[in-house]
Backbone as XML, in Angstrom:
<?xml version="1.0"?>
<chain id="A" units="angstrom">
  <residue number="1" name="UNK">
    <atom name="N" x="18.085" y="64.229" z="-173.701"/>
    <atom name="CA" x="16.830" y="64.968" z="-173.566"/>
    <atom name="C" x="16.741" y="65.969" z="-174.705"/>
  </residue>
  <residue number="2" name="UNK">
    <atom name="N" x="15.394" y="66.145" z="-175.465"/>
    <atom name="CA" x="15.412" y="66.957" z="-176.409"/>
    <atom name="C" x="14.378" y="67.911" z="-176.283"/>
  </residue>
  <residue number="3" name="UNK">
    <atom name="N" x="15.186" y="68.908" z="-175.412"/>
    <atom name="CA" x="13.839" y="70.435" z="-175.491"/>
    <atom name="C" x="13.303" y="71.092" z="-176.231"/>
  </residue>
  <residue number="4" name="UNK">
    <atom name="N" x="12.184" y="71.161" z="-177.055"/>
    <atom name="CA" x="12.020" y="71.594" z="-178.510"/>
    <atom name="C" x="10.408" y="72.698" z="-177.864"/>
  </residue>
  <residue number="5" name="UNK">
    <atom name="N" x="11.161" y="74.106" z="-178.432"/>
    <atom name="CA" x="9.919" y="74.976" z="-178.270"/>
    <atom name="C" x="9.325" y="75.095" z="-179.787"/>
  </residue>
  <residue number="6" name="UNK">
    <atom name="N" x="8.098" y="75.587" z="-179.928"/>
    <atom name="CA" x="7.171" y="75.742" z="-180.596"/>
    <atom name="C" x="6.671" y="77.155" z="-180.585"/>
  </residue>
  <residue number="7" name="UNK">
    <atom name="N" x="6.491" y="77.855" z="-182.007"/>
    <atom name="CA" x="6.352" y="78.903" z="-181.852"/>
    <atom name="C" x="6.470" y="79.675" z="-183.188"/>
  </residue>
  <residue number="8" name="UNK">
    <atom name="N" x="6.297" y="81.109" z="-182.652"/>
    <atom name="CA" x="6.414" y="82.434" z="-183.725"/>
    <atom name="C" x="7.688" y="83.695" z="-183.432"/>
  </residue>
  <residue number="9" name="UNK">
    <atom name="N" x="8.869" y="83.463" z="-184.052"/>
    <atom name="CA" x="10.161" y="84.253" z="-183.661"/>
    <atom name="C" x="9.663" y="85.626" z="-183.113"/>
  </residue>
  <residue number="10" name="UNK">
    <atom name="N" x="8.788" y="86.466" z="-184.016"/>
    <atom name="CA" x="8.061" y="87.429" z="-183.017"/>
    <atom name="C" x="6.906" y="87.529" z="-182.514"/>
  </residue>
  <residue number="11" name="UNK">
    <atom name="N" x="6.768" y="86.552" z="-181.836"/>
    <atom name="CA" x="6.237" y="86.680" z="-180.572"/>
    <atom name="C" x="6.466" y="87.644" z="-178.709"/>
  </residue>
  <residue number="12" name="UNK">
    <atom name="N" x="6.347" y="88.156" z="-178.742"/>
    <atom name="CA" x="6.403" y="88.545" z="-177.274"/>
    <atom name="C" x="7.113" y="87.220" z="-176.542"/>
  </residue>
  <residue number="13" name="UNK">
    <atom name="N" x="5.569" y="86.534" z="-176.269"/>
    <atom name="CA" x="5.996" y="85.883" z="-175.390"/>
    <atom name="C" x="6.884" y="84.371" z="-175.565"/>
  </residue>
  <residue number="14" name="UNK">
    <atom name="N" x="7.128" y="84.063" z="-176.604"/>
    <atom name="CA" x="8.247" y="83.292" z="-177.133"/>
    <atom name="C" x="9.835" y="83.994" z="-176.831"/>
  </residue>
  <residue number="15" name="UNK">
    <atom name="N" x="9.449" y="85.421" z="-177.231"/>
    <atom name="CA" x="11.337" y="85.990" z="-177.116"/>
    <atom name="C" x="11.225" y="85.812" z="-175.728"/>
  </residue>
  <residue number="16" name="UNK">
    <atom name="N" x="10.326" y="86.043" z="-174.503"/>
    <atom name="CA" x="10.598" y="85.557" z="-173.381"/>
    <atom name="C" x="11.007" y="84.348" z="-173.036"/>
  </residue>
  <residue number="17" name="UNK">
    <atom name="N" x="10.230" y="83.608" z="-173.509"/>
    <atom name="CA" x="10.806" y="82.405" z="-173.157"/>
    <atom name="C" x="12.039" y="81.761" z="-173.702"/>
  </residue>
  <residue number="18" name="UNK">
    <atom name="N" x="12.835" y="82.216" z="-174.894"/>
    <atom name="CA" x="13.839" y="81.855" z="-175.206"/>
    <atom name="C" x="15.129" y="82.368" z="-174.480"/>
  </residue>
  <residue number="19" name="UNK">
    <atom name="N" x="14.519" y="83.649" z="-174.626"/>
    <atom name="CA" x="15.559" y="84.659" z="-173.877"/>
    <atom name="C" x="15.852" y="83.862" z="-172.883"/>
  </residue>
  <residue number="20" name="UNK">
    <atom name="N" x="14.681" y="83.563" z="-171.869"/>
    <atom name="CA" x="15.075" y="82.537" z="-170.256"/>
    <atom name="C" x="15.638" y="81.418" z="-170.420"/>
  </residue>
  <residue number="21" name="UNK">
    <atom name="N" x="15.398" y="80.589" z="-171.164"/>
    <atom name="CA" x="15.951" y="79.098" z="-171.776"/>
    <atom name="C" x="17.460" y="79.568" z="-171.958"/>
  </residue>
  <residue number="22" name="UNK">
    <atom name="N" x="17.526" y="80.267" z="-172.503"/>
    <atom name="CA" x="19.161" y="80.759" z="-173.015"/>
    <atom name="C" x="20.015" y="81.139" z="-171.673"/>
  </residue>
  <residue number="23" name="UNK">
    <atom name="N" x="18.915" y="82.030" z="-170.714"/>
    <atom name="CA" x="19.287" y="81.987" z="-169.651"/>
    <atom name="C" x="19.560" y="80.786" z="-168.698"/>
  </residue>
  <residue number="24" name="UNK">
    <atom name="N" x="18.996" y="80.299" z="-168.615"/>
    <atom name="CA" x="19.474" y="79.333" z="-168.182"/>
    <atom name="C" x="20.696" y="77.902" z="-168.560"/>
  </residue>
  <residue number="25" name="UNK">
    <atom name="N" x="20.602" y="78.452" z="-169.570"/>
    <atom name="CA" x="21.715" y="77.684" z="-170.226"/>
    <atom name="C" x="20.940" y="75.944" z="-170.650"/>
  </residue>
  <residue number="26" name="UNK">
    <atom name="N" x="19.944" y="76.355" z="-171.127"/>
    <atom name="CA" x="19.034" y="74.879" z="-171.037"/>
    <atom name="C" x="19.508" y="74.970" z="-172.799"/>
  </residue>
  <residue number="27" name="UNK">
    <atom name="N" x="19.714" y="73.837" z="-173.631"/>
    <atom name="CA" x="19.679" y="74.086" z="-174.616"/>
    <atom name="C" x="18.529" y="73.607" z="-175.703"/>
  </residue>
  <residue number="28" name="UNK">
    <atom name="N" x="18.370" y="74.281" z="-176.620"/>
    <atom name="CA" x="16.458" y="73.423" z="-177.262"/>
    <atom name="C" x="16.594" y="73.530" z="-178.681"/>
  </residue>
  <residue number="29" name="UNK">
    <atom name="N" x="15.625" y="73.289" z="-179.196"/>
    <atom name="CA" x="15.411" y="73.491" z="-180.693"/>
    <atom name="C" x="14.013" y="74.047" z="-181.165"/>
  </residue>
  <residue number="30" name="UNK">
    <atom name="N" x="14.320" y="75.532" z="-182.020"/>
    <atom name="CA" x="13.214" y="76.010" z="-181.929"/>
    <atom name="C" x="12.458" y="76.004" z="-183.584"/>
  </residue>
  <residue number="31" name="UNK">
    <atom name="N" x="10.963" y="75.210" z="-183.247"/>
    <atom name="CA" x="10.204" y="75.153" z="-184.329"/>
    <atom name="C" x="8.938" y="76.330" z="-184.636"/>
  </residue>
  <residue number="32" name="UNK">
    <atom name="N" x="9.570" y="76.854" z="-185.788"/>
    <atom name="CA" x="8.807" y="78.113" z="-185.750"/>
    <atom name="C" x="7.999" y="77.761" z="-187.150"/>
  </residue>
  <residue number="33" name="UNK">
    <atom name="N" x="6.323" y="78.288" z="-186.510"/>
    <atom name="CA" x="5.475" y="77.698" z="-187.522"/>
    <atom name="C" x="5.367" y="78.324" z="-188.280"/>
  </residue>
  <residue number="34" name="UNK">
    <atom name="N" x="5.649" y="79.904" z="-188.821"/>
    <atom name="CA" x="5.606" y="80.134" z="-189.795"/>
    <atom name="C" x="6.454" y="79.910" z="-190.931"/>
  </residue>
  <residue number="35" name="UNK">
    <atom name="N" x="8.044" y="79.166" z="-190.841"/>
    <atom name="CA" x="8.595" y="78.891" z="-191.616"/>
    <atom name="C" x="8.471" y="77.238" z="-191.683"/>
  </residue>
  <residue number="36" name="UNK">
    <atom name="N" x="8.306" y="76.565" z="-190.589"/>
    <atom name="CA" x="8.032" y="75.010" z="-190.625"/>
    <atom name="C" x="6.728" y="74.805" z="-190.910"/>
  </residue>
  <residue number="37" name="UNK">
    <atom name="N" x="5.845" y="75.215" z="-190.474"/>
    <atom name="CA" x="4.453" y="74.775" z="-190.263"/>
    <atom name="C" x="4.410" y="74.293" z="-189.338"/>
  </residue>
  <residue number="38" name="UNK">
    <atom name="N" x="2.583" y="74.227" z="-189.054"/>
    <atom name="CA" x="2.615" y="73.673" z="-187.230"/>
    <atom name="C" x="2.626" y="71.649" z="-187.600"/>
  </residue>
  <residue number="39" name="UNK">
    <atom name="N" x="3.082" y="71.186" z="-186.978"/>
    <atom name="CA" x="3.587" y="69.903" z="-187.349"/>
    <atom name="C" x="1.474" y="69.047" z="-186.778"/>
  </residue>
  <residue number="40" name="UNK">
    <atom name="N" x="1.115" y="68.674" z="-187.476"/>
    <atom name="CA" x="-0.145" y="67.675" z="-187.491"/>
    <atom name="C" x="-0.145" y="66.892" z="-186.244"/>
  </residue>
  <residue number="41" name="UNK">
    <atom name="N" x="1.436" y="65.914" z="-186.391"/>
    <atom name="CA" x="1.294" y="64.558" z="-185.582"/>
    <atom name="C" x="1.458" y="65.132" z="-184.206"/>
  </residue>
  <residue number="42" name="UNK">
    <atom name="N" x="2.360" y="66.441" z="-183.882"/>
    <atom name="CA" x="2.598" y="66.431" z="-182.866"/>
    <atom name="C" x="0.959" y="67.514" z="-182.100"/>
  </residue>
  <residue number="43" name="UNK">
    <atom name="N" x="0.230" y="68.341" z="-182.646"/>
    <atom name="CA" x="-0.874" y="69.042" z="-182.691"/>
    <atom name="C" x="-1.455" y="67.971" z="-182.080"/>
  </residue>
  <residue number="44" name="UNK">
    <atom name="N" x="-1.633" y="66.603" z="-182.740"/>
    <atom name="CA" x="-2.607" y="65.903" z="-181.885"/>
    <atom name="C" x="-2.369" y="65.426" z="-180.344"/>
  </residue>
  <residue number="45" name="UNK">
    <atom name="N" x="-1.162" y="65.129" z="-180.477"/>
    <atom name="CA" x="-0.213" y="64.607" z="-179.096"/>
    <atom name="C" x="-0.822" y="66.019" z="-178.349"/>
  </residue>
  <residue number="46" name="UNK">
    <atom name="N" x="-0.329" y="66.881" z="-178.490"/>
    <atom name="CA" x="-0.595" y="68.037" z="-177.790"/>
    <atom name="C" x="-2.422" y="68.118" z="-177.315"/>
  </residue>
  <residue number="47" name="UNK">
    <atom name="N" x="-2.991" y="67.720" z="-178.289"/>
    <atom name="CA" x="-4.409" y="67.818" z="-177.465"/>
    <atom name="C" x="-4.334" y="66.876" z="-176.575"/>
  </residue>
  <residue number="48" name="UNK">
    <atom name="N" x="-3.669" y="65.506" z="-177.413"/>
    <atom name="CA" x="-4.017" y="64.294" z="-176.119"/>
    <atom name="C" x="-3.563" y="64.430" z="-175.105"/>
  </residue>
  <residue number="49" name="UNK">
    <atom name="N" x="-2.662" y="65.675" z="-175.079"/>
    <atom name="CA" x="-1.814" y="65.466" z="-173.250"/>
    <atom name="C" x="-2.673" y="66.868" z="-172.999"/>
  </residue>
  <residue number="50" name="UNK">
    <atom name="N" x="-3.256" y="67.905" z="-173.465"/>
    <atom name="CA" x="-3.799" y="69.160" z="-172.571"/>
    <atom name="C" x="-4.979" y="69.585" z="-172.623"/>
  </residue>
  <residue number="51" name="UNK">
    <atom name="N" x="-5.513" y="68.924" z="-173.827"/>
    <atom name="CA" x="-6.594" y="68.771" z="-174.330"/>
    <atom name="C" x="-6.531" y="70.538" z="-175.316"/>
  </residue>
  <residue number="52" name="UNK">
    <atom name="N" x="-7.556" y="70.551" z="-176.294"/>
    <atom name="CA" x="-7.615" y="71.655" z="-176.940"/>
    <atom name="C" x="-8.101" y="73.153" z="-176.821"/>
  </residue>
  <residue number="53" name="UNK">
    <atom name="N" x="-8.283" y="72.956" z="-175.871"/>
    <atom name="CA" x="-8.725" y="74.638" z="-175.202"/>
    <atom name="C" x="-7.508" y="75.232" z="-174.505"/>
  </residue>
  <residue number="54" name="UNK">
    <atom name="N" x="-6.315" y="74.675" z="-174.312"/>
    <atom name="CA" x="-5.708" y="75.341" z="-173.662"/>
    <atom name="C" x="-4.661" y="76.052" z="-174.764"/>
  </residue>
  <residue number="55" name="UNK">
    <atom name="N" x="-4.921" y="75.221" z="-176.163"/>
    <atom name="CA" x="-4.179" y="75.270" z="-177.004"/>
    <atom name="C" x="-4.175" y="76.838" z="-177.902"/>
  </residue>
  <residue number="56" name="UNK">
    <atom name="N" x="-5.715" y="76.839" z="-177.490"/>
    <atom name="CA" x="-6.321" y="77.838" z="-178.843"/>
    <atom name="C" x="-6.399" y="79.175" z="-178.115"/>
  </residue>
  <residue number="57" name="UNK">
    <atom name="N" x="-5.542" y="80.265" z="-178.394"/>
    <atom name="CA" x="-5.220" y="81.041" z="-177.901"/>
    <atom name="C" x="-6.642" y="82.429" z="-178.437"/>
  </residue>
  <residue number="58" name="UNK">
    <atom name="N" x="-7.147" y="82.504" z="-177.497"/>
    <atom name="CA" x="-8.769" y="83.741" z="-177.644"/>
    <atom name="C" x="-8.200" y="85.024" z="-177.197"/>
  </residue>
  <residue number="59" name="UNK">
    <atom name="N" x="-7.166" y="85.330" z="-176.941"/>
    <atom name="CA" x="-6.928" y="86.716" z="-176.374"/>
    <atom name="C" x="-6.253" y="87.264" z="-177.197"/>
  </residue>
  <residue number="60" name="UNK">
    <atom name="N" x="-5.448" y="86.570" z="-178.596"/>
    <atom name="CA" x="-4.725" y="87.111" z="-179.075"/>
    <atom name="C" x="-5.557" y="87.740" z="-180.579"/>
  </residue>
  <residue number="61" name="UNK">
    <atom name="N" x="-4.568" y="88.585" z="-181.298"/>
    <atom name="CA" x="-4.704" y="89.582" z="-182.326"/>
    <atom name="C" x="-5.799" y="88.238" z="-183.853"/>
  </residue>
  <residue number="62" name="UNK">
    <atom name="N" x="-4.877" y="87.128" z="-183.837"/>
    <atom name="CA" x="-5.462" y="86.222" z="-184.706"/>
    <atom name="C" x="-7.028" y="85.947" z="-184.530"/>
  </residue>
  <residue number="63" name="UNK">
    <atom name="N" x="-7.053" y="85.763" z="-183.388"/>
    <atom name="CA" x="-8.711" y="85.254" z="-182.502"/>
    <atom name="C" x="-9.447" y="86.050" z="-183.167"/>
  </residue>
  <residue number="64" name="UNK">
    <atom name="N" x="-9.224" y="87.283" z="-182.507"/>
    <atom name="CA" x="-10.213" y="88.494" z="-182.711"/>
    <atom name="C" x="-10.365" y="88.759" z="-184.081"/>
  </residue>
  <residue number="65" name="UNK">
    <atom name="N" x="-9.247" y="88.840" z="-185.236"/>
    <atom name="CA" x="-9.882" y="88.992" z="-186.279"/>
    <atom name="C" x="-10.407" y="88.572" z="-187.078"/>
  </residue>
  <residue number="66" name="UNK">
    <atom name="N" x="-10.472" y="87.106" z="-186.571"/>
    <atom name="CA" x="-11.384" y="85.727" z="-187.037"/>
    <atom name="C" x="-13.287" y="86.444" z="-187.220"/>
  </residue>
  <residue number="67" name="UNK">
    <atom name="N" x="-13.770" y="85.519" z="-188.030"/>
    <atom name="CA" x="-15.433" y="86.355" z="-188.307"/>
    <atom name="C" x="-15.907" y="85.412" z="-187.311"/>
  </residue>
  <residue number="68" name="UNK">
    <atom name="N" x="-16.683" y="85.695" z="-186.833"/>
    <atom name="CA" x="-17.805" y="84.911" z="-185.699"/>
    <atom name="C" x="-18.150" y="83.503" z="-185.782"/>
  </residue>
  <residue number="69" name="UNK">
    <atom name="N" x="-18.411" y="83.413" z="-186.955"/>
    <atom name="CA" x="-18.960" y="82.264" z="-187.263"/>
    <atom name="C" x="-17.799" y="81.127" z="-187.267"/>
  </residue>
  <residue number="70" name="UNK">
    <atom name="N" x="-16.704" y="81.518" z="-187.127"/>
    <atom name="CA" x="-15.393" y="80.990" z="-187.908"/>
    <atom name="C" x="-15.173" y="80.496" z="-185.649"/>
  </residue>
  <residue number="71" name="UNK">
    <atom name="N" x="-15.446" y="81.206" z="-185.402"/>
    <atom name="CA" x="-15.202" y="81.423" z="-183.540"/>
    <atom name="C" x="-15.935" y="80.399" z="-183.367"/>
  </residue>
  <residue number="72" name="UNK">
    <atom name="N" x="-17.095" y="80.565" z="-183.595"/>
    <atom name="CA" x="-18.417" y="79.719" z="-182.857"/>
    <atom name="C" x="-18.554" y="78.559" z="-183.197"/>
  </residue>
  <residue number="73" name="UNK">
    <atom name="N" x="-17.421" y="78.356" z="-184.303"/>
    <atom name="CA" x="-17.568" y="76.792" z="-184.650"/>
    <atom name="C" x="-16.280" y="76.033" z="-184.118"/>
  </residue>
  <residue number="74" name="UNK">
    <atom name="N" x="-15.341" y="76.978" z="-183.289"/>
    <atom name="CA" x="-14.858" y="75.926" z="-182.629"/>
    <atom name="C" x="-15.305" y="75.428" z="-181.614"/>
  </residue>
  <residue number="75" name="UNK">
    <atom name="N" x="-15.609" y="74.183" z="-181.519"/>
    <atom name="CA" x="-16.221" y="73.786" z="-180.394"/>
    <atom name="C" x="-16.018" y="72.039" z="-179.930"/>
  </residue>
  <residue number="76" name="UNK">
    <atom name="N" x="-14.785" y="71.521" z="-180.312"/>
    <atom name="CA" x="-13.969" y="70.699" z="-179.921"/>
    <atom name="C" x="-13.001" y="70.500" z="-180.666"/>
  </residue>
  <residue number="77" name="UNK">
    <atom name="N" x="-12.287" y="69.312" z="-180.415"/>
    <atom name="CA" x="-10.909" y="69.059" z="-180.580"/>
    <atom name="C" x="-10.455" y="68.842" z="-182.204"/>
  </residue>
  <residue number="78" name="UNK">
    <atom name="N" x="-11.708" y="68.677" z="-183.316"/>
    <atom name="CA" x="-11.633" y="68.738" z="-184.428"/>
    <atom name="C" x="-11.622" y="69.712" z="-185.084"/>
  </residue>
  <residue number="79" name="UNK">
    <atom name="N" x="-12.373" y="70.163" z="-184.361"/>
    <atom name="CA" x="-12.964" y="71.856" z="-185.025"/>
    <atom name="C" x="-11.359" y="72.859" z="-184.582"/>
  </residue>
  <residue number="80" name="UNK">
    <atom name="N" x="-11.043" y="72.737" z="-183.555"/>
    <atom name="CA" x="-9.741" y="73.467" z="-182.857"/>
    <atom name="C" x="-8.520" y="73.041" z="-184.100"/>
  </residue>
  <residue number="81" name="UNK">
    <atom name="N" x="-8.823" y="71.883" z="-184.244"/>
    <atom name="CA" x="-7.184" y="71.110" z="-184.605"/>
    <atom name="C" x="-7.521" y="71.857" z="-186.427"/>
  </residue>
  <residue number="82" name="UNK">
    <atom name="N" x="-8.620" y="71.900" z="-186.726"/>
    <atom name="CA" x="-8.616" y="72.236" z="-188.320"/>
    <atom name="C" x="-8.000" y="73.983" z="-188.282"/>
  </residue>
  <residue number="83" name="UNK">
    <atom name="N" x="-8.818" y="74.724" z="-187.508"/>
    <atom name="CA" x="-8.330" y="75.760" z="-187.226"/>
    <atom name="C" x="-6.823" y="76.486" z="-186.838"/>
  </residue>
  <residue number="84" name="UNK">
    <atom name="N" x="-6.214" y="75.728" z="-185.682"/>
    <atom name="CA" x="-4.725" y="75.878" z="-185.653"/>
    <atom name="C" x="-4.235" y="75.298" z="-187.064"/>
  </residue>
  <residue number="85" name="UNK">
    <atom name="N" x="-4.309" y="74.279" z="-187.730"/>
    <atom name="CA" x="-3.574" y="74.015" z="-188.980"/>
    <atom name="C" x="-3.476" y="75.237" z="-189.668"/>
  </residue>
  <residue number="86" name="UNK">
    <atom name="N" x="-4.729" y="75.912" z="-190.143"/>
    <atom name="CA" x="-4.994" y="77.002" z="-191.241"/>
    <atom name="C" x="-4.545" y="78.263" z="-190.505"/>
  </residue>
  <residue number="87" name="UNK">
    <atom name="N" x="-4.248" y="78.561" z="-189.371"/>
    <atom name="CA" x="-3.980" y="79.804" z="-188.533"/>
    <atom name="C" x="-3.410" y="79.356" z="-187.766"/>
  </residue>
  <residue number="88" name="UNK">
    <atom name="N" x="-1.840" y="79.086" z="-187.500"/>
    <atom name="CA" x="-0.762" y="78.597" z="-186.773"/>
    <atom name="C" x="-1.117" y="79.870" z="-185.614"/>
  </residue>
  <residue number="89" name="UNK">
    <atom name="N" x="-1.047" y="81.098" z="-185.942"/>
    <atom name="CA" x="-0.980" y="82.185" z="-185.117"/>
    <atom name="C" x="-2.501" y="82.102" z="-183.960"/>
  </residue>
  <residue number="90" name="UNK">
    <atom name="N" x="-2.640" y="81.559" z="-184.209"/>
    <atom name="CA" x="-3.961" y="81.093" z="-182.936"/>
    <atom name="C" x="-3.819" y="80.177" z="-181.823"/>
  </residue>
  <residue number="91" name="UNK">
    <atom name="N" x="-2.456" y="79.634" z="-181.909"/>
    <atom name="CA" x="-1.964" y="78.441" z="-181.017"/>
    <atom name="C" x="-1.313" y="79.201" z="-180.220"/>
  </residue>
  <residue number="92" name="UNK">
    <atom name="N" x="-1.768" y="79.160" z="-178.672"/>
    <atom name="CA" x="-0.842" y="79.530" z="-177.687"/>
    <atom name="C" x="0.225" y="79.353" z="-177.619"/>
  </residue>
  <residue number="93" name="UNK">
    <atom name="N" x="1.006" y="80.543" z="-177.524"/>
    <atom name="CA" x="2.394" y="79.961" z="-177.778"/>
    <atom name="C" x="3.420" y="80.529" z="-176.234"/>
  </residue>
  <residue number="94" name="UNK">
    <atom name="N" x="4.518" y="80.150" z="-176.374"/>
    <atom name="CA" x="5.214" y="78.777" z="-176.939"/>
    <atom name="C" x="4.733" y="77.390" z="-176.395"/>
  </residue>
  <residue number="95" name="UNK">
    <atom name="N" x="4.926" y="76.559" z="-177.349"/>
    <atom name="CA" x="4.396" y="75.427" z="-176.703"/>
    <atom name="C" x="6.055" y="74.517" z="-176.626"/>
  </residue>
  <residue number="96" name="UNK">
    <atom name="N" x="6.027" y="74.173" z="-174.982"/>
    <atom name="CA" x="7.557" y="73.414" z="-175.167"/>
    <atom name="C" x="7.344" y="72.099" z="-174.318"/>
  </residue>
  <residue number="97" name="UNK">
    <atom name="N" x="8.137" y="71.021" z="-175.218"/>
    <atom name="CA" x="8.057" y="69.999" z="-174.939"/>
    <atom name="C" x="9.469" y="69.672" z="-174.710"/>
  </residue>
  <residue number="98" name="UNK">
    <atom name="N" x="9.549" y="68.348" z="-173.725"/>
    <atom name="CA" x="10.397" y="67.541" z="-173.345"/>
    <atom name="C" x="10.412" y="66.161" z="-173.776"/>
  </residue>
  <residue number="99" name="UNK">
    <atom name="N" x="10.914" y="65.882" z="-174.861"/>
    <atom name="CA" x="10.647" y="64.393" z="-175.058"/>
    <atom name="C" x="9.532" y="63.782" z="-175.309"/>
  </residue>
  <residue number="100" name="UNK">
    <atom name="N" x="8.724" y="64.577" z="-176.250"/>
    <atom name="CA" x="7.668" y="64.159" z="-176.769"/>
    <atom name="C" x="6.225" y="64.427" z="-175.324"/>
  </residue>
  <residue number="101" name="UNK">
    <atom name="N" x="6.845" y="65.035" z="-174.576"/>
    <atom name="CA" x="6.053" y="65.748" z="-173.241"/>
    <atom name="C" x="5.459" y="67.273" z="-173.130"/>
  </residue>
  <residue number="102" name="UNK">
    <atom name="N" x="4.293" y="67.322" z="-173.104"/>
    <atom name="CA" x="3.947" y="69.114" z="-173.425"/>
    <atom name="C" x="4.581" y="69.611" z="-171.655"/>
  </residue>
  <residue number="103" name="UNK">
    <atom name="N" x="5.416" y="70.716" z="-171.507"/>
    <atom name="CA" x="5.607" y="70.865" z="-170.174"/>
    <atom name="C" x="4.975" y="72.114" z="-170.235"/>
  </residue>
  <residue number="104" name="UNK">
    <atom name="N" x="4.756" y="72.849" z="-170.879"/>
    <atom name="CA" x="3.942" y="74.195" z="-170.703"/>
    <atom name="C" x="2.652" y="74.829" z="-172.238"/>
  </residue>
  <residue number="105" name="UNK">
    <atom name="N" x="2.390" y="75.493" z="-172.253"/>
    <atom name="CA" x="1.280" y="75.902" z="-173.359"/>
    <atom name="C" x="1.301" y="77.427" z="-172.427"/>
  </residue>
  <residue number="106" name="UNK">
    <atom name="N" x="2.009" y="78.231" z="-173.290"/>
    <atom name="CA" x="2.582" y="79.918" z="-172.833"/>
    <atom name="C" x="3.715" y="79.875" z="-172.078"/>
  </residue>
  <residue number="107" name="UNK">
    <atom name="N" x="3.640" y="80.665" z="-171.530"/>
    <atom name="CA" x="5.021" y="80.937" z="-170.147"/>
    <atom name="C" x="4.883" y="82.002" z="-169.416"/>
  </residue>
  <residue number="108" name="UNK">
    <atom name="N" x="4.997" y="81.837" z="-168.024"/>
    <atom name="CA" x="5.003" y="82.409" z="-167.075"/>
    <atom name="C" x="5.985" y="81.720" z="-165.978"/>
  </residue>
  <residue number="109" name="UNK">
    <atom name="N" x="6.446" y="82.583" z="-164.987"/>
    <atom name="CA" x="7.459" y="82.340" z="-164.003"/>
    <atom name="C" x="7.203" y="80.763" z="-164.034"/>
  </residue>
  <residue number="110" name="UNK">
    <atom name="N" x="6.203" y="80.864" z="-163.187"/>
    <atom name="CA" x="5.181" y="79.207" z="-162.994"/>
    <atom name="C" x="5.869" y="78.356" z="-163.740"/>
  </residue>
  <residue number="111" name="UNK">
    <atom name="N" x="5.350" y="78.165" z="-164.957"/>
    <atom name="CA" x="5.912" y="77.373" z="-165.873"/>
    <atom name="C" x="7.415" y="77.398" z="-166.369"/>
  </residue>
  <residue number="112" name="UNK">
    <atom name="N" x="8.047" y="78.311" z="-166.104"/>
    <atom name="CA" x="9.198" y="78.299" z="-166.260"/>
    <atom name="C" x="10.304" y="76.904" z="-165.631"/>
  </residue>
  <residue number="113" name="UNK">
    <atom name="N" x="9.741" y="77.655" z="-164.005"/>
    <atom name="CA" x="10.071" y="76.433" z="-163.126"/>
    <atom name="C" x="10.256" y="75.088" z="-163.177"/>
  </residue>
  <residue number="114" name="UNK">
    <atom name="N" x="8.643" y="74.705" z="-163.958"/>
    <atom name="CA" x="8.283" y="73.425" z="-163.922"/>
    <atom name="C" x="9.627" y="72.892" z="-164.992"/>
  </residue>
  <residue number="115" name="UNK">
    <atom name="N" x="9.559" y="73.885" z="-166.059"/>
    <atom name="CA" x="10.353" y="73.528" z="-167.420"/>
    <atom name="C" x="11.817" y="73.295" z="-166.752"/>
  </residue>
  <residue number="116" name="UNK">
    <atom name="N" x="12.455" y="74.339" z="-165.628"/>
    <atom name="CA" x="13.739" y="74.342" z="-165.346"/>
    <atom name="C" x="14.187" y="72.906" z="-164.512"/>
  </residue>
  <residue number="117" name="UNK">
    <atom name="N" x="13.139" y="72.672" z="-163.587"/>
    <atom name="CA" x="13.015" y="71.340" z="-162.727"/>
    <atom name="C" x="12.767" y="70.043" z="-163.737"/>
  </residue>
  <residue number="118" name="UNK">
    <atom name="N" x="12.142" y="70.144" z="-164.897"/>
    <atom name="CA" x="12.388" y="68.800" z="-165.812"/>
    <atom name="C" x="13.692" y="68.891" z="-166.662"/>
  </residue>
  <residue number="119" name="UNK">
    <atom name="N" x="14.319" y="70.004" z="-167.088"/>
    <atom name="CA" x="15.768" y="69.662" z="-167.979"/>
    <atom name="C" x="16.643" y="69.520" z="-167.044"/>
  </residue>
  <residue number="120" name="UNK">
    <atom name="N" x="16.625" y="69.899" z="-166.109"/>
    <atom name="CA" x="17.506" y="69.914" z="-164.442"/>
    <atom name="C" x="17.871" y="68.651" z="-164.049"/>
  </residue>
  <residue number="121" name="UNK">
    <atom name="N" x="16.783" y="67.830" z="-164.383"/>
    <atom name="CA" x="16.681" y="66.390" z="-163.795"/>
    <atom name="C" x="17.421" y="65.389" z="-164.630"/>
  </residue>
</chain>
């Protein structure tokens, strides 16, 4: 099994979730987009399994300092996917997969679970 998170080293909510992964003794591999880049092939996989709104993170610091027009034109899965390419920091993060499986998009207890009950198995 290959647990691979996705992400920004400072992030908030990435050091959470690693921190817990570590806790748990789950072991993963972490792809961080500002030194990798956000990977294309897997961006699309990721819409095809959650679709792209869950992807594109609106609450965060990147969103907001985006110009309006730059906002208002996302408005599907092309428009999203051009945008995360050029602004990795707009992708909800962490995004962690199992085997080519999105099991979460952020983290919370919730999702933790789900993540601990699939490497568990």
């Amino acid at each position: 099994m290959s647990l691979l998170v996705h992400g920004i080293p400072n992030c908030n909510t990435v050091k959470k979730a690693r921190t817990w992964l570590d806790e748990q003794g789950a072991a993963f591999v972490f792809h961080d987009f500002k030194k990798q880049g956000v990977p294309a092939d897997r961006l699309d996989a990721w819409i095809a399994q959650v679709g792209w709104e869950p992807l594109v993170n609106r609450q965060g610091t990147t969103w907001r300092q985006l110009d309006e027009a730059v906002k208002a034109g996302v408005v599907d899965a092309a428009s999203a996917k051009a945008l995360m390419l050029q602004h990795a920091s707009v992708i909800k993060r962490p995004v962690i997969e199992l085997d080519g499986e999105v099991l979460s998009v952020g983290f919370d207890e919730a999702k933790a679970a789900k993540v601990a009950a699939a490497f568990a198995a």
